[in-house]
N, CA, C and O of each residue as an XYZ file, in Angstrom:
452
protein
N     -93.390   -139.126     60.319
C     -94.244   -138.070     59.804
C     -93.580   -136.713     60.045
O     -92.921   -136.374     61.028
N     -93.912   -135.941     58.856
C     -93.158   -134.755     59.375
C     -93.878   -133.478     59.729
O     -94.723   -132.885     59.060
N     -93.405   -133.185     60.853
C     -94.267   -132.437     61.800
C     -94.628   -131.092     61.274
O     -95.272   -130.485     62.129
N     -94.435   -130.325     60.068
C     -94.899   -129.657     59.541
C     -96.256   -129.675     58.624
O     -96.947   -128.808     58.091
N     -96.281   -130.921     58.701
C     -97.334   -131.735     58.132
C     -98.687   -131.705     58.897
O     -99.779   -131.610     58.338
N     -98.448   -131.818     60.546
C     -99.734   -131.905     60.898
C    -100.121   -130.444     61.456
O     -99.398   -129.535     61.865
N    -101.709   -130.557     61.308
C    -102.724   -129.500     61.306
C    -102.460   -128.631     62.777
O    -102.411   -127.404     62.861
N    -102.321   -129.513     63.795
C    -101.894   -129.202     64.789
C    -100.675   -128.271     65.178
O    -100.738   -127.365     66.010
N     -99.661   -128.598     64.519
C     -98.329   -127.852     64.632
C     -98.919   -126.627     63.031
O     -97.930   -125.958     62.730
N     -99.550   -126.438     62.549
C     -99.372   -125.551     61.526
C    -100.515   -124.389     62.284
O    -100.326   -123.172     62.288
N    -101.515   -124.971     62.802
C    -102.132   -123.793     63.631
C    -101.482   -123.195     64.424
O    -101.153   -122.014     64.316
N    -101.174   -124.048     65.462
C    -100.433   -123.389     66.525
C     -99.247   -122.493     66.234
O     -99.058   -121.511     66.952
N     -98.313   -122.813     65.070
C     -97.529   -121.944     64.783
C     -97.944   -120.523     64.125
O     -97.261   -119.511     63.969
N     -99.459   -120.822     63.751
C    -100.002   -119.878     63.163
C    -100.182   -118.907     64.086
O     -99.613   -117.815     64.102
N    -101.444   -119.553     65.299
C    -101.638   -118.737     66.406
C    -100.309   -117.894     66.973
O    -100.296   -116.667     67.069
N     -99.422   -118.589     67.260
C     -98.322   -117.947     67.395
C     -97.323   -116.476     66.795
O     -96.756   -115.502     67.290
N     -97.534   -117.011     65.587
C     -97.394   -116.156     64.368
C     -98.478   -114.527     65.216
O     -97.840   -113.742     65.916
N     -99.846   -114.316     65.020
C    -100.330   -113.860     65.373
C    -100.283   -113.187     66.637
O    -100.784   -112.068     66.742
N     -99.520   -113.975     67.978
C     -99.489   -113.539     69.143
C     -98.723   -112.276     69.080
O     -99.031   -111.106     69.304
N     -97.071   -113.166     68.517
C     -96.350   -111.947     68.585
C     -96.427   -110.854     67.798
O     -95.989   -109.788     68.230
N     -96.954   -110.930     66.610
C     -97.996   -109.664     65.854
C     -98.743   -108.828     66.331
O     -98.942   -107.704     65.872
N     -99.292   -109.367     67.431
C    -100.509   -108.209     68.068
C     -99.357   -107.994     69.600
O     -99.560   -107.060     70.376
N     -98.806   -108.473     69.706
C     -98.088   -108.042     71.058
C     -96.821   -106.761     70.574
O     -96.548   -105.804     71.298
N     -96.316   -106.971     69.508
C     -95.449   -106.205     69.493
C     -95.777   -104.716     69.720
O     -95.005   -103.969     69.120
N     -96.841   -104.040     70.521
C     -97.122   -102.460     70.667
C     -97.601   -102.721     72.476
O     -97.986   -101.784     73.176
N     -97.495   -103.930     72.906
C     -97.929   -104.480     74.491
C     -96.491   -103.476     75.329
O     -95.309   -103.714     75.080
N     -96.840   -102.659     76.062
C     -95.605   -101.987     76.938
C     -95.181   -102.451     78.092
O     -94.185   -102.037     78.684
N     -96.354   -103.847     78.680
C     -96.252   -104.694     79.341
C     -95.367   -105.510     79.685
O     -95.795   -106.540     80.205
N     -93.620   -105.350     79.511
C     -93.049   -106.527     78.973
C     -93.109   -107.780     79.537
O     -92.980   -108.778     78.828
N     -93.338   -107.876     81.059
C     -93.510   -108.979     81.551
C     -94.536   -109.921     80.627
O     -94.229   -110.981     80.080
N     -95.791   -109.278     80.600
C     -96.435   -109.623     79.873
C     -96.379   -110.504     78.645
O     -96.925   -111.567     78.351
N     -95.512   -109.679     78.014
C     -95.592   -109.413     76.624
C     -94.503   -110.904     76.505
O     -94.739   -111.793     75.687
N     -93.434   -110.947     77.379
C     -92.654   -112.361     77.187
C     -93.195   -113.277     77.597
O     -92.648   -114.325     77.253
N     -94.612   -113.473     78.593
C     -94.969   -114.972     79.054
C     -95.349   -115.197     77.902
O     -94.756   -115.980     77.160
N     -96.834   -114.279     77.434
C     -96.885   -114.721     76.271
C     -96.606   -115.115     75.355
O     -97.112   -116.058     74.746
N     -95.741   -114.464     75.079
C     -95.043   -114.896     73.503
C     -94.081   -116.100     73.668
O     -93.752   -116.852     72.751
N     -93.697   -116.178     74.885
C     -92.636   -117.648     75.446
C     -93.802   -118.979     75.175
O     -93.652   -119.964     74.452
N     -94.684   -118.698     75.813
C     -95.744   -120.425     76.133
C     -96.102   -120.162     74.891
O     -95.661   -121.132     74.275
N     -96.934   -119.049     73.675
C     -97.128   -119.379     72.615
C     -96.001   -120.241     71.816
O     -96.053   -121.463     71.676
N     -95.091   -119.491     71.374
C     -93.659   -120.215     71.215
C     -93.339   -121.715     71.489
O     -92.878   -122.521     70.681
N     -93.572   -121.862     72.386
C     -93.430   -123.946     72.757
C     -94.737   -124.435     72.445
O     -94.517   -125.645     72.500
N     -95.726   -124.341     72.208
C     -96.758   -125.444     71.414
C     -95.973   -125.877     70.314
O     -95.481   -126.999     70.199
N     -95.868   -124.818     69.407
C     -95.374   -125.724     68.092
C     -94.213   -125.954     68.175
O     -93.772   -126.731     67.328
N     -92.872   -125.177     69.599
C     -91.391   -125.755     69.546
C     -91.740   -127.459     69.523
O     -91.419   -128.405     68.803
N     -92.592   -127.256     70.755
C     -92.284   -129.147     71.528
C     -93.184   -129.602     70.900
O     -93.530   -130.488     71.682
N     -94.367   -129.742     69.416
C     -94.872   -130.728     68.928
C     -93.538   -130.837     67.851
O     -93.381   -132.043     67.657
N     -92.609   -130.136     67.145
C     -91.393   -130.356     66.714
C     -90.444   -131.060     67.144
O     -89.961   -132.067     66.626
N     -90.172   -130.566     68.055
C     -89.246   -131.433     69.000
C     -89.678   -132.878     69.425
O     -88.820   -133.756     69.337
N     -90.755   -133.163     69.815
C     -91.251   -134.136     69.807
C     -91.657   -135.263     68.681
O     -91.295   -136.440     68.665
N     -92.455   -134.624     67.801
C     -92.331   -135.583     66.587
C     -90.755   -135.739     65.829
O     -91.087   -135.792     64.645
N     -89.700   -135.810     65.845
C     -88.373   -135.400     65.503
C     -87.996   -136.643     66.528
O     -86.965   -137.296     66.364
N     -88.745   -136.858     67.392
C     -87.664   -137.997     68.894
C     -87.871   -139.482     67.945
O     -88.490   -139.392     66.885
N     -87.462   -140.481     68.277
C     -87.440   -141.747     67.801
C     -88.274   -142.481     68.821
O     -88.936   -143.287     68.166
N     -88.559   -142.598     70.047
C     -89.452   -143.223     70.220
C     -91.110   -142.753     70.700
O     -91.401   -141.635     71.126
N     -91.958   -143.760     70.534
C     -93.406   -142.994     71.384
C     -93.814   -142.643     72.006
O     -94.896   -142.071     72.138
N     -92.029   -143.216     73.354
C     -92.802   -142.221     74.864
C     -91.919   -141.573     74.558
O     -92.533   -140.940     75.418
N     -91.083   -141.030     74.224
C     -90.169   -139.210     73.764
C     -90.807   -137.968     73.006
O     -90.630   -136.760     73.159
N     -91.794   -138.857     71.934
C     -92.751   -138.037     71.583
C     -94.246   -137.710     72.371
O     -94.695   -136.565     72.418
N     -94.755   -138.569     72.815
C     -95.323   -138.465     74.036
C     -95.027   -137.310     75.272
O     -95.769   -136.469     75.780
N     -93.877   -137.598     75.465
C     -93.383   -136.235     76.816
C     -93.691   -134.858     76.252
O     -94.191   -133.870     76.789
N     -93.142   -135.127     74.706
C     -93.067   -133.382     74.237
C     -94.553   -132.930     73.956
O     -95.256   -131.946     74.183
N     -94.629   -133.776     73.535
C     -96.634   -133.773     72.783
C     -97.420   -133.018     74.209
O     -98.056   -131.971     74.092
N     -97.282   -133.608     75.296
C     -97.549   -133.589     76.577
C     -97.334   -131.911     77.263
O     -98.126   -131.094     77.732
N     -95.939   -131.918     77.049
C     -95.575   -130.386     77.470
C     -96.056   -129.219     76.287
O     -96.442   -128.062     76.456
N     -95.921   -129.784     75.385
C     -96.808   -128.729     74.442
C     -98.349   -128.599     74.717
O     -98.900   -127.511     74.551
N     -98.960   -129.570     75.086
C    -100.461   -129.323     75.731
C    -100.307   -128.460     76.826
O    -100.882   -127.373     76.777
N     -99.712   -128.719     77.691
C     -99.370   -127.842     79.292
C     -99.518   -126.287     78.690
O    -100.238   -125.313     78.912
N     -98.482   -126.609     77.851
C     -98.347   -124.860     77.701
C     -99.082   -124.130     76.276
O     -98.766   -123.183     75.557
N    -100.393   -125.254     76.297
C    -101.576   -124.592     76.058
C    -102.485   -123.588     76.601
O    -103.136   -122.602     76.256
N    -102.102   -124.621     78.050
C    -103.162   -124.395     78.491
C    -102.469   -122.791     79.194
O    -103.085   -121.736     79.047
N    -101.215   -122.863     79.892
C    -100.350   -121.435     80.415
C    -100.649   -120.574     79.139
O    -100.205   -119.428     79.221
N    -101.214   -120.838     78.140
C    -101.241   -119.937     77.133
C    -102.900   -119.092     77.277
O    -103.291   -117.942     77.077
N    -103.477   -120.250     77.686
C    -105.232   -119.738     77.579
C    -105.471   -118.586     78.726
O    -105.864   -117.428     78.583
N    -105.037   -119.421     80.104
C    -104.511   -118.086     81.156
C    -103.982   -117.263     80.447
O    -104.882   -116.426     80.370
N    -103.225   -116.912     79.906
C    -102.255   -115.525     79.784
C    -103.739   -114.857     78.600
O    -104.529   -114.017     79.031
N    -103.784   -115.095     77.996
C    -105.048   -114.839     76.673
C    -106.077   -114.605     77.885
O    -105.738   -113.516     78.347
N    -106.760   -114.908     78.351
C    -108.106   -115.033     79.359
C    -107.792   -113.398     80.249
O    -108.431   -112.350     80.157
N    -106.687   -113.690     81.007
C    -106.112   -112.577     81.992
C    -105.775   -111.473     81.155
O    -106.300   -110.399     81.448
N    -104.858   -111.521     79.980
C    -104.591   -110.088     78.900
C    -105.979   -109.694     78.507
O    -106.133   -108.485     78.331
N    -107.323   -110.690     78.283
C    -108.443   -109.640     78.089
C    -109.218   -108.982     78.922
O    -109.873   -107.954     78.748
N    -109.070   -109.766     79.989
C    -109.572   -109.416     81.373
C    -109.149   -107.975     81.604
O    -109.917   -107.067     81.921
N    -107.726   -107.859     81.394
C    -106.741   -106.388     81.822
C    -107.194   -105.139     80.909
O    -107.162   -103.926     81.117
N    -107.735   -106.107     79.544
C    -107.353   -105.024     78.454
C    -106.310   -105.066     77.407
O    -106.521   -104.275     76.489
N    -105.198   -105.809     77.301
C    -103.849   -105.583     76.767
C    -104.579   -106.674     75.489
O    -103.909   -106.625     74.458
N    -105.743   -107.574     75.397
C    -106.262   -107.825     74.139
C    -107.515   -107.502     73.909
O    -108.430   -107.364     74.721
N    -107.515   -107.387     72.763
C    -109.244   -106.688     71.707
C    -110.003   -108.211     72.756
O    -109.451   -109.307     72.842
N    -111.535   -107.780     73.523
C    -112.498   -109.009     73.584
C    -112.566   -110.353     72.590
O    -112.257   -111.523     72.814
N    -113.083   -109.718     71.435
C    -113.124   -110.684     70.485
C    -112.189   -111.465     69.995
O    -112.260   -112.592     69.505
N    -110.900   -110.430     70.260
C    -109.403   -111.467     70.033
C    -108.964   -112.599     70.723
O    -108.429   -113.636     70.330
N    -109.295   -112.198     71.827
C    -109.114   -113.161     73.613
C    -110.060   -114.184     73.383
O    -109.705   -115.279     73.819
N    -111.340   -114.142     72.734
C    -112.726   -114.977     72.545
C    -112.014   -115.701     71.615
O    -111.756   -116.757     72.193
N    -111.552   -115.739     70.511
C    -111.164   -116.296     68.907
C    -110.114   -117.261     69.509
O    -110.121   -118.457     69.221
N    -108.948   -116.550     70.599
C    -107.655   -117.587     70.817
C    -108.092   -118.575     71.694
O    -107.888   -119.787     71.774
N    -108.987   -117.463     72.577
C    -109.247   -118.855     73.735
C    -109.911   -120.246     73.033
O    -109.697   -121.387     73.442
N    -110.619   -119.946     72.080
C    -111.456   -121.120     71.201
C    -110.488   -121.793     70.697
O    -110.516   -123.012     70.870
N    -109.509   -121.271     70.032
C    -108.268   -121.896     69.391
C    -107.127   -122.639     70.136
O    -106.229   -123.351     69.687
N    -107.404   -122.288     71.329
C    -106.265   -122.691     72.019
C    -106.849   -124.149     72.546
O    -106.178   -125.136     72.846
N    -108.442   -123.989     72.577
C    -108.854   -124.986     73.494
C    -109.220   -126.279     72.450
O    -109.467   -127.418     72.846
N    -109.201   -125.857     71.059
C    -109.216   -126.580     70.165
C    -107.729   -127.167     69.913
O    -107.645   -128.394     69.869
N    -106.365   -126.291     69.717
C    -105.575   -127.245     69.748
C    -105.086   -128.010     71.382
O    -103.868   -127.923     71.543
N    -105.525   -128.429     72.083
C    -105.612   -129.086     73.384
C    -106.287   -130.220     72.620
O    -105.567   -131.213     72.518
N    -107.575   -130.327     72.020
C    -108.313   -131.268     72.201
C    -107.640   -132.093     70.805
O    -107.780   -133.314     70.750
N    -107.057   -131.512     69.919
C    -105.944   -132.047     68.574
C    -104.587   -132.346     69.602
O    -104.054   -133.456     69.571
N    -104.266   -131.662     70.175
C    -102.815   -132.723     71.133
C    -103.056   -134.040     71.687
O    -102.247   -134.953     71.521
N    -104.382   -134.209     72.490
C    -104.680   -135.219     73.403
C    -105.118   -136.370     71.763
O    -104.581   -137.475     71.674
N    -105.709   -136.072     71.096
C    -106.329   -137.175     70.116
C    -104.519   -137.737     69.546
O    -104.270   -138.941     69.471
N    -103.475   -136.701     69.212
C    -102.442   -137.084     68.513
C    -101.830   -137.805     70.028
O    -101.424   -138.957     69.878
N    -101.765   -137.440     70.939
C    -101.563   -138.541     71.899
C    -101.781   -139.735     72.480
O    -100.961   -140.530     72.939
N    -102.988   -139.797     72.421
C    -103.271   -140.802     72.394
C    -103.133   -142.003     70.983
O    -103.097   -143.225     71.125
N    -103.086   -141.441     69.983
C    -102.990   -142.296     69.117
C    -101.503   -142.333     68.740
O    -101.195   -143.051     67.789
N    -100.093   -141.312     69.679
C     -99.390   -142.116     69.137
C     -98.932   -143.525     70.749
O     -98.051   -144.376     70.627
N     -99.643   -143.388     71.797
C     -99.395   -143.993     72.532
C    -100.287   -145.195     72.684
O    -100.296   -145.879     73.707
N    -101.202   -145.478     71.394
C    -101.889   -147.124     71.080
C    -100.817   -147.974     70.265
O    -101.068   -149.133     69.937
């Protein structure tokens, strides 16, 4: 299957898309690179992963792309907390983020039946 294909990797690259859009005026840079780094690997490693030949190779990546969902929801949660995102923006990703978590674990599990 090709990983541009699923819903999962096309959001997340979306969300992504978006991160570094609204970050590029962040003066934060520390900041400004966690973010945009852990956004960045959801959709690297569901790529990288669907691309491997077997189910536990895709599995590992599938896996680390959830992880750094979740390093993503912290950084989103804490940037609104600070200020460095709009409320409602931080509200919209955190929903999104926690939605693609719950689309990683279903594509995981079903490619590990």
């Amino acid at each position: 299957m090709d990983f541009e294909k699923l819903a999962v990797w096309q959001r997340s690259k979306d969300l992504t898309v978006a991160i570094y859009r609204q970050q590029r005026v962040c003066r934060d840079l520390g900041f400004k690179d966690q973010i945009t780094r852990a956004a960045l690997s959801i959709p690297s490693n569901i790529a990288e992963g669907m691309e491997r030949r077997t189910a536990k190779e895709k599995v590992r990546y599938l896996c680390i792309a959830k992880a750094s969902c979740g390093e993503l929801r912290t950084q989103i949660i804490i940037g609104g907390e600070v200020g460095y995102l709009p409320k409602p923006l931080s509200n919209e990703w955190i929903t999104e983020t926690r939605e693609l978590s719950r689309m990683l674990s279903g594509l995981i599990n079903k490619i590990s039946d």
